[in-house]
C-alpha positions as CSV (number, residue, x, y, z in Angstrom):
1,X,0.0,0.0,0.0
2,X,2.8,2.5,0.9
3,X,4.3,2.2,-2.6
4,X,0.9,3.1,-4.6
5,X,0.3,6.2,-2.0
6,X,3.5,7.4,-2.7
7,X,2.9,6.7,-6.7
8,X,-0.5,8.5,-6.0
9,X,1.0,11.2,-4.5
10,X,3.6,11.8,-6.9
11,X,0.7,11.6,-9.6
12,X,-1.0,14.8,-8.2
13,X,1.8,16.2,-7.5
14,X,3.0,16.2,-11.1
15,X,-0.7,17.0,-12.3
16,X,-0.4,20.4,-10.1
17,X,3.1,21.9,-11.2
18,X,1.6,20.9,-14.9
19,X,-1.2,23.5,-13.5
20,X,1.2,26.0,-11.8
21,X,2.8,26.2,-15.7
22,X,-0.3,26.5,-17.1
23,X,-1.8,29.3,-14.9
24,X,1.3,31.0,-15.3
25,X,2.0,31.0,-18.6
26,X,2.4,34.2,-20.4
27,X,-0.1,36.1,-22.2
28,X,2.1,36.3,-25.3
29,X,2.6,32.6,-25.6
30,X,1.6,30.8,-29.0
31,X,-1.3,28.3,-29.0
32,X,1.5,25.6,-29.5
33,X,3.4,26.6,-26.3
34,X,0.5,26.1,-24.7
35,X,-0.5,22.2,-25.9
36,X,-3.0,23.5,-28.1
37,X,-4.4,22.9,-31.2
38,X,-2.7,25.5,-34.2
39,X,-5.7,26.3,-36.1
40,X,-8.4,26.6,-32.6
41,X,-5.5,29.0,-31.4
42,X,-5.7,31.2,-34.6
43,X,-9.7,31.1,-34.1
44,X,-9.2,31.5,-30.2
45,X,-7.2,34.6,-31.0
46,X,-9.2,36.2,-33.9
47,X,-12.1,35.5,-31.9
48,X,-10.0,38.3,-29.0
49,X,-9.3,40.7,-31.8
50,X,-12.9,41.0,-33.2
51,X,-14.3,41.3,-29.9
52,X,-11.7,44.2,-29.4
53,X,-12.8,45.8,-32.8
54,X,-16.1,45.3,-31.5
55,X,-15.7,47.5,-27.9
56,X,-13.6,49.7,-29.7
57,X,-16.2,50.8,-32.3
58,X,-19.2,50.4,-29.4
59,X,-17.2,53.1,-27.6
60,X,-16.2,55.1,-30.3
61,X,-20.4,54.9,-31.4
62,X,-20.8,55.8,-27.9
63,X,-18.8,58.7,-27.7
64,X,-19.8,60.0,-30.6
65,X,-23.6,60.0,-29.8
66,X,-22.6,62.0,-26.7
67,X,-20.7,64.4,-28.7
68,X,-24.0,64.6,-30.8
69,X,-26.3,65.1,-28.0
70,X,-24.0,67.9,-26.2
71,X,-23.5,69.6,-29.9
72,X,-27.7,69.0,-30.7
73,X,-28.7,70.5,-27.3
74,X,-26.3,73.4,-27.5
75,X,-27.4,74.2,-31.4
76,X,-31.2,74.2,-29.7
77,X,-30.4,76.4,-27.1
78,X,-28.4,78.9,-29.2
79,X,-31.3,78.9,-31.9
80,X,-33.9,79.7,-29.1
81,X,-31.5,82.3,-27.9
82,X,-31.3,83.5,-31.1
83,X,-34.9,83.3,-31.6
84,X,-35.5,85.1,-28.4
85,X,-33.1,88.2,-28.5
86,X,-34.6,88.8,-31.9
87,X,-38.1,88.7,-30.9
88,X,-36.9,91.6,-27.8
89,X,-35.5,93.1,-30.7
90,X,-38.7,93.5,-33.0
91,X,-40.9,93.7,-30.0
92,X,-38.3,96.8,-29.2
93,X,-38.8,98.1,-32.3
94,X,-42.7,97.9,-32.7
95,X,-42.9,99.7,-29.1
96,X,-40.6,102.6,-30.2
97,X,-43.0,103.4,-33.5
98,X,-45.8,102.8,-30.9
99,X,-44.5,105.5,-29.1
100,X,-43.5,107.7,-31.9
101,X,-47.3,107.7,-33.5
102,X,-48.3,108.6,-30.0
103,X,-46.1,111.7,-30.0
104,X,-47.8,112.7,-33.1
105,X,-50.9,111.9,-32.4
106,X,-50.5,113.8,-29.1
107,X,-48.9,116.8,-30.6
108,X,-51.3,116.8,-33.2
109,X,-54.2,116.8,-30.1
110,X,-52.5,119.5,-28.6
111,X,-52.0,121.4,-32.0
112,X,-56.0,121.5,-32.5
113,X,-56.5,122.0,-28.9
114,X,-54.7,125.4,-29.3
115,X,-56.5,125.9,-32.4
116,X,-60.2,125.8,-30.3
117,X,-59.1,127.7,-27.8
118,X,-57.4,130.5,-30.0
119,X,-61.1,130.8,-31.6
120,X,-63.3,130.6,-28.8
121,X,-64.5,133.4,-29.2
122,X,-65.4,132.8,-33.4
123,X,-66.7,129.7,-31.4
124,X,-69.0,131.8,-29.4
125,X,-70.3,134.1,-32.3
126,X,-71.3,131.3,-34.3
127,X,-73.0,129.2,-31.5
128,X,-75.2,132.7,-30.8
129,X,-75.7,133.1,-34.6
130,X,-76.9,129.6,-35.1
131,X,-79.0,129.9,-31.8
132,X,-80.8,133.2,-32.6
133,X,-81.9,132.0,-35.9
134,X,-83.2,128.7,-35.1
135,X,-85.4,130.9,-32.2
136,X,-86.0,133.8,-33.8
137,X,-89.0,134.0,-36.5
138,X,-89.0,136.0,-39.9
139,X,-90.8,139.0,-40.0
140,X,-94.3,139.1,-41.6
141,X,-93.9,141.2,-44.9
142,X,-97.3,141.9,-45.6
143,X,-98.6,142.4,-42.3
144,X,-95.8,144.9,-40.9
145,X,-94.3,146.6,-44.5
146,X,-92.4,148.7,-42.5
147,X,-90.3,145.4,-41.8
148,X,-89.4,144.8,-44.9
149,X,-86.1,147.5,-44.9
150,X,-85.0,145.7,-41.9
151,X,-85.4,142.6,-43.3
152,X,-83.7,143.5,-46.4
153,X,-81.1,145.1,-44.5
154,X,-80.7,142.0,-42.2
155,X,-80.6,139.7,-45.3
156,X,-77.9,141.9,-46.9
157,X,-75.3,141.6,-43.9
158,X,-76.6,137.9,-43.3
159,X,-75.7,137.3,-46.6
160,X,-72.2,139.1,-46.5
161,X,-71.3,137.2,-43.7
162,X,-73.0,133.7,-44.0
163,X,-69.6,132.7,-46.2
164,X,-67.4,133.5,-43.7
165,X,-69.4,132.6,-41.3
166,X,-70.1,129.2,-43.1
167,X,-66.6,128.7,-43.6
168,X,-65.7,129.1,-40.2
169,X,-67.9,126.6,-38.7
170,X,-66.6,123.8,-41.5
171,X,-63.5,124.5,-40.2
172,X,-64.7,124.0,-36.5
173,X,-66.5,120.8,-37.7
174,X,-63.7,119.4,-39.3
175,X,-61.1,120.0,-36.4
176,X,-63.8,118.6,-33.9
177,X,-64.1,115.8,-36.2
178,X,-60.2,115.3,-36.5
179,X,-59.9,115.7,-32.3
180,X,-62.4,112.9,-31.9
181,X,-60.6,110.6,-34.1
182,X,-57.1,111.8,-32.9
183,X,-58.9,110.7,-29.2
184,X,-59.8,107.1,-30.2
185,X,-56.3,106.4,-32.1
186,X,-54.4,107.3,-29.0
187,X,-56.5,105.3,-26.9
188,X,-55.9,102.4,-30.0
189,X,-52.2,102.8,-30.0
190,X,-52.1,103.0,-26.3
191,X,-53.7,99.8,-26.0
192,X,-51.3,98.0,-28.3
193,X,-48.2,99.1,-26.6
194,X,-50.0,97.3,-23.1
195,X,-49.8,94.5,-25.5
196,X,-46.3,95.1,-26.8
197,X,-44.9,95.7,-23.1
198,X,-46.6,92.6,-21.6
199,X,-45.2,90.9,-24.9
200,X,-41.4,92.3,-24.3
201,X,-41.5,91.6,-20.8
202,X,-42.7,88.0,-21.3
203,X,-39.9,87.4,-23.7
204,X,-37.5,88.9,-21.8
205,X,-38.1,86.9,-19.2
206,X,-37.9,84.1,-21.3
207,X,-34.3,85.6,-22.9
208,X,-32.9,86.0,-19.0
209,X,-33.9,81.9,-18.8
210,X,-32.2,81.1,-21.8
211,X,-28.9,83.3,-20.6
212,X,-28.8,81.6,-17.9
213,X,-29.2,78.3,-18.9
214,X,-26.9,78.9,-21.4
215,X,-24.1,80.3,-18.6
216,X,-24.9,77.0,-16.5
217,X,-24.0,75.2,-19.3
218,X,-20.3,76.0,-19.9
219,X,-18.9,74.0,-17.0
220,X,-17.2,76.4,-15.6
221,X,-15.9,76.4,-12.0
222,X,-16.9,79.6,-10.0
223,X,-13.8,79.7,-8.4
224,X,-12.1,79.8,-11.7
225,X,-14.4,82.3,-13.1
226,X,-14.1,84.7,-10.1
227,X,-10.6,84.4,-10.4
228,X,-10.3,85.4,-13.9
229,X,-12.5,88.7,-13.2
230,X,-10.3,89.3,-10.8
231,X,-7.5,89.1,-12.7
232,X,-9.4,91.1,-15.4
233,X,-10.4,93.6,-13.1
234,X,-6.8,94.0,-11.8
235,X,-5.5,94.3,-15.7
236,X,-8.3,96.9,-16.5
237,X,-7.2,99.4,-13.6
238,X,-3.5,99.1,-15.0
239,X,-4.6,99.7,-18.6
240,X,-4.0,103.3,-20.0
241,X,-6.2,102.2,-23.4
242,X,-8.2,100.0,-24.9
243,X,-5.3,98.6,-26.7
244,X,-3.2,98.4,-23.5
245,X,-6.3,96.9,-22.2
246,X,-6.3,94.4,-25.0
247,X,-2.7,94.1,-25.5
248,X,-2.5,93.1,-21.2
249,X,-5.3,90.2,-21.6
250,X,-4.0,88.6,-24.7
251,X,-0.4,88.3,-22.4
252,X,-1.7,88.1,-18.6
253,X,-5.4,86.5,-18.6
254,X,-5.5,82.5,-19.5
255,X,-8.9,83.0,-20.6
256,X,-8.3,86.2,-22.6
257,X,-4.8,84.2,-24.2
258,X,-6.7,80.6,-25.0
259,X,-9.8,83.2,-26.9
260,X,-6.8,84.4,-28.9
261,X,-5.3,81.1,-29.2
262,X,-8.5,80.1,-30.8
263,X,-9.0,82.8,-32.9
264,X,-5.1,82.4,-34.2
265,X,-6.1,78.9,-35.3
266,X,-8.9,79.4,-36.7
267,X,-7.4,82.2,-38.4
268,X,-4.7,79.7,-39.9
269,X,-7.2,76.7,-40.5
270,X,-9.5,78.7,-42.4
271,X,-6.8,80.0,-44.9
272,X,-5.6,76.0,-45.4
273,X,-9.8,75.0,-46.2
274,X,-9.9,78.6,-48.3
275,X,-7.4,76.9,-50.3
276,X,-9.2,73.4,-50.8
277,X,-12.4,74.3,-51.4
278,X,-13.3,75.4,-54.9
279,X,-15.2,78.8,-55.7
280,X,-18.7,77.0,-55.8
281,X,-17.8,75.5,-52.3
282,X,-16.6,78.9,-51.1
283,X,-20.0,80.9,-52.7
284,X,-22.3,78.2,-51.0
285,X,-21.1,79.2,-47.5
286,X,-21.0,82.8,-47.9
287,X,-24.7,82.8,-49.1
288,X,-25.8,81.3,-46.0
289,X,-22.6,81.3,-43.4
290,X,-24.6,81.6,-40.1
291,X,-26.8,79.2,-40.5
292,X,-25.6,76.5,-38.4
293,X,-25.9,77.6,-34.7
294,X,-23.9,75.0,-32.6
295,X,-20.8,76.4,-34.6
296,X,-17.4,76.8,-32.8
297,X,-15.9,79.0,-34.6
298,X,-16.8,82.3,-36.9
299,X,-19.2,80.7,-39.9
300,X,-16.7,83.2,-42.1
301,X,-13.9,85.6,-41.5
302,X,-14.8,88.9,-40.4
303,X,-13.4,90.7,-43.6
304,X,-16.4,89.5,-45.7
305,X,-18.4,89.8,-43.6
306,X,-19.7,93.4,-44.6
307,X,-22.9,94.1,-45.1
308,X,-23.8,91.4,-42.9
309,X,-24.5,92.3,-39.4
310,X,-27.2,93.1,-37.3
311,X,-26.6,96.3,-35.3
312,X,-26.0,95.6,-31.5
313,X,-29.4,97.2,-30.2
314,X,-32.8,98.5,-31.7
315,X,-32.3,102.2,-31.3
316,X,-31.6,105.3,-33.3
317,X,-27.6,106.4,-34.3
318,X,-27.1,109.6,-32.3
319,X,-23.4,110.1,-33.7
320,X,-21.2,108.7,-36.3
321,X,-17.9,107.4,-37.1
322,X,-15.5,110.1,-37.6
323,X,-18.2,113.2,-36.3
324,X,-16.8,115.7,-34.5
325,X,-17.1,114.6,-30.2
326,X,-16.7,117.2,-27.8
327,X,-13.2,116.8,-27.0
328,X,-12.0,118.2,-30.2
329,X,-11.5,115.1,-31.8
330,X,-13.3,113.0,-33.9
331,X,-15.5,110.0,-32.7
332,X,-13.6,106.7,-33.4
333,X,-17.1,104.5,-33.0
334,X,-21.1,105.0,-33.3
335,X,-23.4,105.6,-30.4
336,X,-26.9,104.5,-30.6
337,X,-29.3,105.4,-28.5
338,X,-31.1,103.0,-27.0
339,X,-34.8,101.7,-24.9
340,X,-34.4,101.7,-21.3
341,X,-33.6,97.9,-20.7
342,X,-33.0,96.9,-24.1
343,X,-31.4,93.8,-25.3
344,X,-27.8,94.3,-26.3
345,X,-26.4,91.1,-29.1
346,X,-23.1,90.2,-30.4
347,X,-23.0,91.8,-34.0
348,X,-20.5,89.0,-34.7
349,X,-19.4,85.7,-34.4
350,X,-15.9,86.0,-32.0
351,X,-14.3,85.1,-28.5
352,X,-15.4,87.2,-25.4
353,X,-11.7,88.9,-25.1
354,X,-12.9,91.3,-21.9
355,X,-16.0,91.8,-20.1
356,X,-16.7,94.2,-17.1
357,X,-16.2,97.8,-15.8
358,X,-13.6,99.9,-17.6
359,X,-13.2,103.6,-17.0
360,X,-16.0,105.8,-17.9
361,X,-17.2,103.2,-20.4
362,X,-19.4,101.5,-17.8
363,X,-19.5,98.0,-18.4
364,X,-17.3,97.1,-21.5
365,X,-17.1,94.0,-24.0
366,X,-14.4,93.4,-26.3
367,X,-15.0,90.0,-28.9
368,X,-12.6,89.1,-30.8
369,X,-13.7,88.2,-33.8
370,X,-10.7,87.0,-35.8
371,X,-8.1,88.1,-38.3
372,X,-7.3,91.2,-36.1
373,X,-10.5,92.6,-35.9
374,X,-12.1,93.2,-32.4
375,X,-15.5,94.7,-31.7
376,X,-15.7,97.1,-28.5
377,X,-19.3,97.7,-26.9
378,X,-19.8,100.0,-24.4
379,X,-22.5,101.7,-22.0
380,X,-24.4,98.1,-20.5
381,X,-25.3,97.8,-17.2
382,X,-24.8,94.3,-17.1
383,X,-23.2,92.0,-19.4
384,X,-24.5,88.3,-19.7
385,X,-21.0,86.6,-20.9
386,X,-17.6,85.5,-19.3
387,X,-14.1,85.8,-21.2
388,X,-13.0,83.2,-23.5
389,X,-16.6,82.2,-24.5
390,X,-17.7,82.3,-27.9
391,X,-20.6,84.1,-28.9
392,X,-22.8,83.7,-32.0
393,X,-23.8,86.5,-34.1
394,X,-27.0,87.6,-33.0
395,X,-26.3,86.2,-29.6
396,X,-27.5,88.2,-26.2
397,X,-24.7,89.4,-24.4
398,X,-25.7,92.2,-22.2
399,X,-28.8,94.7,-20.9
400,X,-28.8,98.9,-21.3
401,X,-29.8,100.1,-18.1
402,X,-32.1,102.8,-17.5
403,X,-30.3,106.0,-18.2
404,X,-30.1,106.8,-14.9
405,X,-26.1,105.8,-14.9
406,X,-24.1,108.1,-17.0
407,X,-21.3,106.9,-19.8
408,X,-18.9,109.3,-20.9
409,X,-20.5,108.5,-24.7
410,X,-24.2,109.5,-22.9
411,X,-22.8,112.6,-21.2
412,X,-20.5,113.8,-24.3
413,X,-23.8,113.9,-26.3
414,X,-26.2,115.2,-23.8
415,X,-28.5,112.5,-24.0
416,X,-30.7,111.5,-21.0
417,X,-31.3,108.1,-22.7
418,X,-29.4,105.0,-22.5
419,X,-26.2,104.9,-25.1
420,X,-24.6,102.1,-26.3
421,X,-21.3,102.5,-27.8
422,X,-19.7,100.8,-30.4
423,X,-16.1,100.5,-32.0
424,X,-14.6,98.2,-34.5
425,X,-10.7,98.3,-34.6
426,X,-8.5,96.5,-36.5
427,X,-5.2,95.4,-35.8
428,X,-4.9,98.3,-32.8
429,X,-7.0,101.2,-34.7
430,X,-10.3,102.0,-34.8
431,X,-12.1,102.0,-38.2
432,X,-15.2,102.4,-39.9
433,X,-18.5,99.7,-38.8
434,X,-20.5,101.3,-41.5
435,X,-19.2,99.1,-44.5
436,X,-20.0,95.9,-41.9
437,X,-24.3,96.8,-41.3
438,X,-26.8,95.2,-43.0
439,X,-28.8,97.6,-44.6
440,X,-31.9,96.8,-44.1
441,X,-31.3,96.6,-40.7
442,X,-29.5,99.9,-40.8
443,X,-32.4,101.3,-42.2
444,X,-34.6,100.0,-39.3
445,X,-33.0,101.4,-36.8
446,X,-32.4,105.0,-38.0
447,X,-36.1,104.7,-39.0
């Protein structure tokens, strides 16, 4: 027995190194090393690739319907921000012909007013006039002869003065006529702009939703975002210009330098597509470039873009490029005055460069939108955006405030209205925005 329990034994214990050198066996080690079977080793191993293949394009599919969903939800909420700033806009626009027809009308009330009361006394004579001759009887001819001169006599001067007299009182009718009607289209046009401002506020309160759904979004950490307005802050007391300004937070802020870091490559990767794509390709997205709204980067460079953009605000242009300011200089931007509240938009597609306080500019915004341009925007009492986001053309940035808060643009023109200024600059110099308007738009406003 002792020799077959030690045979046993050495069995098992030959059976478990044989296990040992199979467990550890290395994970490179051919099908062969390994006692198998050549061709069920090849299958055994394309079986591993295929099913890596297979993760590898699950994840990939994955990834990619993420990147979908984040770029479809972010193209929704820019089109209803869109959609939103430029129904404040036309709802701004609507209220301020309201409100000019009401002038008119009211001046017009006034106007006939004065009229009436300058002729009360014509009033008065005619009233009297009408009166006594609807009481007072003709005179018997036959029965009283001696009658008849007065009669005569009263007929001539009746006659002499019923023109005039007739005359008179169609006047009278006709600016009684024209106060009534005056009366009822106020109280019409004052009932559409209670529509119009329940209207505006209703979609502003659906723009401030979307602004700041659309701030939640970004991902930003507070902490990282007060620190760069800080830092912005610190850079904007130390600036002597707005190209100091901008010069300091292209170099100093990390969220001012990655916006020009972005706007530098897209600079460079639009010239390399410029040159690949052929004329047709080229015409086919200037017809329609901002069209896509979950876009990264501007739809086209800012140089042809003229003719193209939507003024910042519905208002009217209170001074131009190049008029004379009242420093003795001429103005190197536009100032448009503005609604109390109104909705300020990006005119371009850029990177938010600065935002916040800046010398007697109030609240200032610099985008930049590419190629060396910049667009500066002046005079808001708040601004909705944080440095190194892009914004959309179109695309709320900001709020006028009331008027109440002076801007050296608002005090320089004397206006008791909110101002919003605007300047273009290229390369470190100011230049003309006129060339960049569309016209129709253009036309609006000043209209």
């Amino acid at each position: 027995m002792l020799p077959g329990s030690l045979s046993t034994r050495r069995i098992a214990f030959i059976a478990a190194l044989a296990g040992v050198a199979l467990i550890v066996a290395p994970a490179d080690a051919q099908p062969t090393e390994l006692g198998l079977d050549p061709v069920e080793g090849k299958k055994l191993e394309l079986r591993g690739v295929e099913d890596t293949i297979s993760a590898s394009a699950e994840q990939r599919a994955k990834i990619k319907a993420e990147i979908e969903t984040i770029r479809q939800d972010r193209a929704r909420l820019n089109a209803a921000l869109l959609d939103a700033s430029a129904k404040v806009s036309e709802a701004d626009g609507r209220m301020a012909k309201i409100e000019a027809r009401l002038d008119r009308l009211t001046g017009s009330e006034e106007a006939i007013r004065r009229s009436l009361e300058g002729r009360r006394n014509v009033v008065a004579e005619v009233l009297a006039v009408l009166q006594r001759m609807g009481h007072r009887t003709p005179p018997a001819l036959l029965v009283q002869p001696e009658d008849v001169l007065k009669a005569i006599r009263a007929s001539m001067t009746l006659g002499a003065v019923l023109p005039e007299l007739r005359a008179e009182t169609e006047a009278l009718a006709s600016d009684l006529k024209d106060l009534v009607d005056l009366r009822a289209s106020i109280a019409a046009e004052k009932d559409k702009l209670a529509r119009e401002q329940q209207g505006l506020q209703d979609e502003r309160a659906r723009l401030a939703a979307l602004v700041d759904t659309r701030q939640k979004t970004l991902g930003e950490a507070q902490s990282a975002l007060d620190a760069e307005q800080k830092r912005a802050a610190e850079l904007a007391s130390q600036a002597t210009s707005l190209k100091d300004l901008i010069a300091k937070m292209e170099r100093e802020s990390a969220a001012a330098r990655k916006a020009a870091d972005e706007a530098r490559k897209y600079d460079e990767d639009r010239k390399k597509q410029a040159a690949l794509e052929s004329e047709e390709q080229q015409a086919k997205i200037d017809a329609s470039p901002f069209k896509d709204p979950a876009r990264l980067a501007p739809a086209i460079p800012f140089a042809k873009a003229r003719g193209r953009l939507p003024l910042p605000a519905s208002g009217e242009i209170v001074k131009t490029y190049g008029a004379s300011d009242a420093f003795g200089s001429s103005e190197k931007g536009i100032s448009i005055g503005v609604r109390p509240r109104a909705t300020v938009v990006s005119p371009a597609d850029g990177w938010v460069l600065y935002a916040g306080p800046y010398r007697t500019y109030g609240q200032l915004l610099i985008v930049n939108a590419g190629d060396g341009y910049y667009i500066v925007l002046a005079g808001m009492d708040r601004i909705n955006v944080a440095v190194g986001q892009f914004v959309l053309s179109g695309e709320p940035i900001g709020v006028m405030g009331d008027g109440a808060t002076r801007t050296a643009s608002a005090v320089a023109i004397g206006a008791s209205q909110p101002i919003l200024y605007v300047e273009f600059r290229k390369d470190g110099s100011p230049v003309d925005p006129a060339p960049w308007w569309s016209k129709p738009d253009l036309k609006k406003v000043r209209g």
